[in-house]
N, C-alpha and C positions, 0 to 999 in steps of 0.2 A: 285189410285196414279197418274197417268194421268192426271185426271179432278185436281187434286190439281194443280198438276205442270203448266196446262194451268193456273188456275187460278190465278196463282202466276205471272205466264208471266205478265198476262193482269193486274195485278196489278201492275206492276214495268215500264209495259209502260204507263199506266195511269197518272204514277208519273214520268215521265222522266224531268231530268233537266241538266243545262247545268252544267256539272262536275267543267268545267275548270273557270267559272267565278266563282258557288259559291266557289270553293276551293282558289281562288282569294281574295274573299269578306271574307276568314277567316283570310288568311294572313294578309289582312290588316287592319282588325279590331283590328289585336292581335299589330302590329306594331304600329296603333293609341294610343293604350292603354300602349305599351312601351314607347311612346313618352311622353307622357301626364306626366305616373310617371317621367321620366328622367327631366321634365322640371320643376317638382312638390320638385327635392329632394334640399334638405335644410339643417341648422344648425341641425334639426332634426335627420336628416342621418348623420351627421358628431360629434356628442353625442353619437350616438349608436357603431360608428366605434372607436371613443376614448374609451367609455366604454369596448369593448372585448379586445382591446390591450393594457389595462391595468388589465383585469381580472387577477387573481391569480389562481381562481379553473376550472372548465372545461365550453365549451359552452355548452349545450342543446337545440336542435331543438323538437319541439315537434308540432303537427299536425293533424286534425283526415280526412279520406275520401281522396281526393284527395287532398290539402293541406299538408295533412302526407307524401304522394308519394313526395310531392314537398321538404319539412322536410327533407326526410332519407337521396333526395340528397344534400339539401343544407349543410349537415352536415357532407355528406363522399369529397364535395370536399372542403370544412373548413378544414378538418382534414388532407388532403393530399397536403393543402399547408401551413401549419403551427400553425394552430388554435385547439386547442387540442376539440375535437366535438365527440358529438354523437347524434344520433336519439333516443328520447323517445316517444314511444305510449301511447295516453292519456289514453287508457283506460286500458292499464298494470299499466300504474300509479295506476289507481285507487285502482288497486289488488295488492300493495306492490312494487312497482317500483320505488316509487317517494322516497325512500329508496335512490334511485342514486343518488338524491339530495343535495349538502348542502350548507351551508350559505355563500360559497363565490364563489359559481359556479351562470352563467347567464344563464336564462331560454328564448331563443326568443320562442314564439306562436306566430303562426300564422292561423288564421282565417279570413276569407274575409268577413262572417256572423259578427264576433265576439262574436257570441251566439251559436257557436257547444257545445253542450250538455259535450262530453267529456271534451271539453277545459276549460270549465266557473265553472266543477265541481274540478277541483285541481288548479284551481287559489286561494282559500282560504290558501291552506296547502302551496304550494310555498311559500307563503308570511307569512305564519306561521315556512316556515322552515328558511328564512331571505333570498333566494337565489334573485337578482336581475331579474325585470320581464320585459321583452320586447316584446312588445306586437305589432305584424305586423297586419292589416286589413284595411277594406274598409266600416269602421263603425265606425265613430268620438263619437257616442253614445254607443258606444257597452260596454257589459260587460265586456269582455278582456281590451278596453283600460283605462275604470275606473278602472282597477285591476293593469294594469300595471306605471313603474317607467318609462319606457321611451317607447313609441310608435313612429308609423309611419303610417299614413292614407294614402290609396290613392288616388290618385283624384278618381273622379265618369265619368268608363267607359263602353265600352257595352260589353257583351260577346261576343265570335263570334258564339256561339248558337245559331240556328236560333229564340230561344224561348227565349234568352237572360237570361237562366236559367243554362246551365249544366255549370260547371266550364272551362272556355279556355282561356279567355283573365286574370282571375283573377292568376287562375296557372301559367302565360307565365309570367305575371310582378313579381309574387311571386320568381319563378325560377331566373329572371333575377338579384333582388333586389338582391337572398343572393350571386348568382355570383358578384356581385358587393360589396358585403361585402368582400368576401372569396380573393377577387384579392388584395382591398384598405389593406386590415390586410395584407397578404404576404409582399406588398408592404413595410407597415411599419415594419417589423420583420427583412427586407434585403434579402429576403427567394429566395433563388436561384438553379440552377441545384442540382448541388451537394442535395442539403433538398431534392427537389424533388425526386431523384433519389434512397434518403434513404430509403423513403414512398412509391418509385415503384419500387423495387428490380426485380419483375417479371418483368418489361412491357420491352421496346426496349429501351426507355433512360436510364431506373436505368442499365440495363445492359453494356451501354455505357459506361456511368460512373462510373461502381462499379468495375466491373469485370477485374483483372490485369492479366497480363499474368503468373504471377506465381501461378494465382487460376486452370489452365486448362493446364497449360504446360506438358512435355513429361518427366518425373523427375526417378532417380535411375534406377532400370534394363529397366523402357520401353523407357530410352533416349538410342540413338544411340552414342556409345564412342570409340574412341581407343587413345593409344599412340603414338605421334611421334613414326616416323619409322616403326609401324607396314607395316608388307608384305603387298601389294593391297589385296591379295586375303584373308588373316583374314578379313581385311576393308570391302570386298565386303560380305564374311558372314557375317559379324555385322549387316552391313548395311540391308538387306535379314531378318534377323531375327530378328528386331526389325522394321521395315517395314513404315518406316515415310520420305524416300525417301532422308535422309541427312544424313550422320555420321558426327561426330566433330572429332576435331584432337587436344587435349590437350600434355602438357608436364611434367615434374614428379610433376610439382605443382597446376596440374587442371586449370590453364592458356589456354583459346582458342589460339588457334595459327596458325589454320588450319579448313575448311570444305572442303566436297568430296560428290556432292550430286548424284543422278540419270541421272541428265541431263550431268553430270562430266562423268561420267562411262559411258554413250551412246556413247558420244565424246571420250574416254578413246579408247574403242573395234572396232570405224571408223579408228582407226590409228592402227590395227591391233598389238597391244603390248603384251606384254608377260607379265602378271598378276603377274606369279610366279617370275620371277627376279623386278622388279619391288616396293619400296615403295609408303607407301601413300604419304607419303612427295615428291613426285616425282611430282604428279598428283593433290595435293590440292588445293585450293584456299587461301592464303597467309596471304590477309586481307580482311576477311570477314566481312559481316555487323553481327552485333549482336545489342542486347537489354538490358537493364537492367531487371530484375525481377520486379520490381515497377511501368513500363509500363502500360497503360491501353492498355486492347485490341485493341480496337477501332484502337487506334493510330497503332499499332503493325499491325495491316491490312491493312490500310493507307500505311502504310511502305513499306509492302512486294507486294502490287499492283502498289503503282507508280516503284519500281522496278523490277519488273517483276520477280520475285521470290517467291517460294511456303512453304519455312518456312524459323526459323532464329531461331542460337543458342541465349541462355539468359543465362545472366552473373547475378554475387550477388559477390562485393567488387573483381571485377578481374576476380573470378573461375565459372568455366562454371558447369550451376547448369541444365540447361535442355533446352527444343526446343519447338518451338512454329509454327503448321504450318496453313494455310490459311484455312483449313478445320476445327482444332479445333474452330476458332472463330466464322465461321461459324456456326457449331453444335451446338452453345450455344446462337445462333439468332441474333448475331451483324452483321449488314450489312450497308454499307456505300454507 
């Protein structure tokens, strides 16, 4: 085990080279080969971009080897900015997939060969089944682009391979061409936050965006309530046993009209006062800020940061419907 490992040394010093240029020499291969397509795109590209934003049925990305990898994402972030997409594998096609297919949906392939085996074998039935063929490559002869209705060739660049074989520079312009699809469509659709935010409900923006404070509010028994005029010290158990660090002070019509929070009652017991003679009304705060229910979080954070306070009742047509504190919006990943 030893004698291997020495020999493995001496092999890898043998071969030592300078990291930081060749990893250099790849960057800039691949940026050469970005530049080239960018200076390469045409009327070409601007057919293929009218053509999807005016489709009727769905895009189709479809791909085989590395090319596919480039596919699954050109087509989830189509999909995530308004271009209704999906990834197809050629060679599930061939086993009943192509099933997904129909005559008013676009088919982009892409091949940099144009002669991938899987690709070249369902380009007959595509075009048997009427679905429009768009054909991406770096082979003006290739089977793909005589099969296809609208293509796009590359110019003729290197890989950053040192054997100018494995796929780098061809996946980089691949990758970039459909991001430049995926933007010019959004663009034309109007496709703005809000879309986005519909498409990323999970991520930090949809959450920004979607999520209002009546989604996470503190609402029926876990809001903190009393009536005008309750004694301080009913107030102080409410407050205690629904544990959000505010009570509200409504009137016989659910009307906010009053808050009494923790920082109220620290200040309350520095003045050595008597609880039990005492109402809340005595001790509330008069005119409170509050929210509407329709609020977005976000904004509701915003709020209770620039003024330095740790929740806020929330009102619906007047009546006070429940409380919203800096923790809850937190806990549900908004951060500003």
């Amino acid at each position: 085990m030893l004698n291997q490992l020495a020999s493995r040394t001496e092999l890898k010093n043998a071969h030592l080279i300078d990291i930081l240029s060749e990893s250099r020499f790849v960057f800039e291969t691949e940026v050469n080969a970005i530049n080239q397509v960018k200076d390469a795109l045409d009327d070409r590209f601007v057919r293929i971009v009218e053509l999807i934003s005016n489709c009727t049925g769905k895009v189709i990305v479809t791909g085989m080897g590395k090319p596919g990898h480039v596919s699954r994402k050109i087509a989830a972030t189509m999909s995530s900015l308004g271009t209704s997409s999906f990834f197809l594998h050629p060679a599930e096609a061939l086993h009943g997939d192509l099933g997904m297919v129909s005559s008013n949906d676009i088919v982009i392939a892409i091949s940099y060969s144009g002669e991938s085996e899987e690709i070249t074998r369902i380009l007959p039935n595509i075009k048997m089944i009427g679905a429009t063929l768009i054909g991406i490559s770096g082979n003006q002869n290739s089977s793909l682009i005589k099969y296809s209705d609208y293509s796009f060739v590359f110019p003729k660049f290197k890989e950053a391979c040192a054997m100018n074989l494995a796929p780098t520079s061809s996946t980089t312009v691949e990758l970039v061409l459909g991001d430049a699809l995926a933007v010019c469509l959004s663009k034309i659709y109007g496709f703005q936050e809000h879309n986005y935010a519909l498409y990323h409900p999970a991520g930090s923006l949809g959450k920004k965006l979607l999520i209002k404070v009546k989604d996470i509010m503190h609402e029926g028994d876990k809001n903190a309530v009393v009536k005008a005029g309750t004694k301080l010290k009913d107030a102080i158990i409410e407050m205690s046993t629904k544990a959000i660090g505010i009570i509200n002070i409504v009137n016989e019509l659910n009307v906010l009209v009053g808050v009494f929070t923790d920082g109220d009652l620290r200040r309350t017991f520095t003045r050595e006062v008597d609880v039990f003679d005492l109402s809340v009304d005595d001790v509330m705060a008069k005119t409170p800020l509050y929210i509407d229910c329709e609020m977005l979080a976000v904004d509701a954070l915003k709020m209770m940061k620039d003024n330095n306070i740790s929740a806020l009742p929330i009102v619906k047509d007047n009546k006070l419907v429940g409380t919203i504190r800096v923790n809850d919006i937190l806990g549900v990943g908004i951060i500003i």
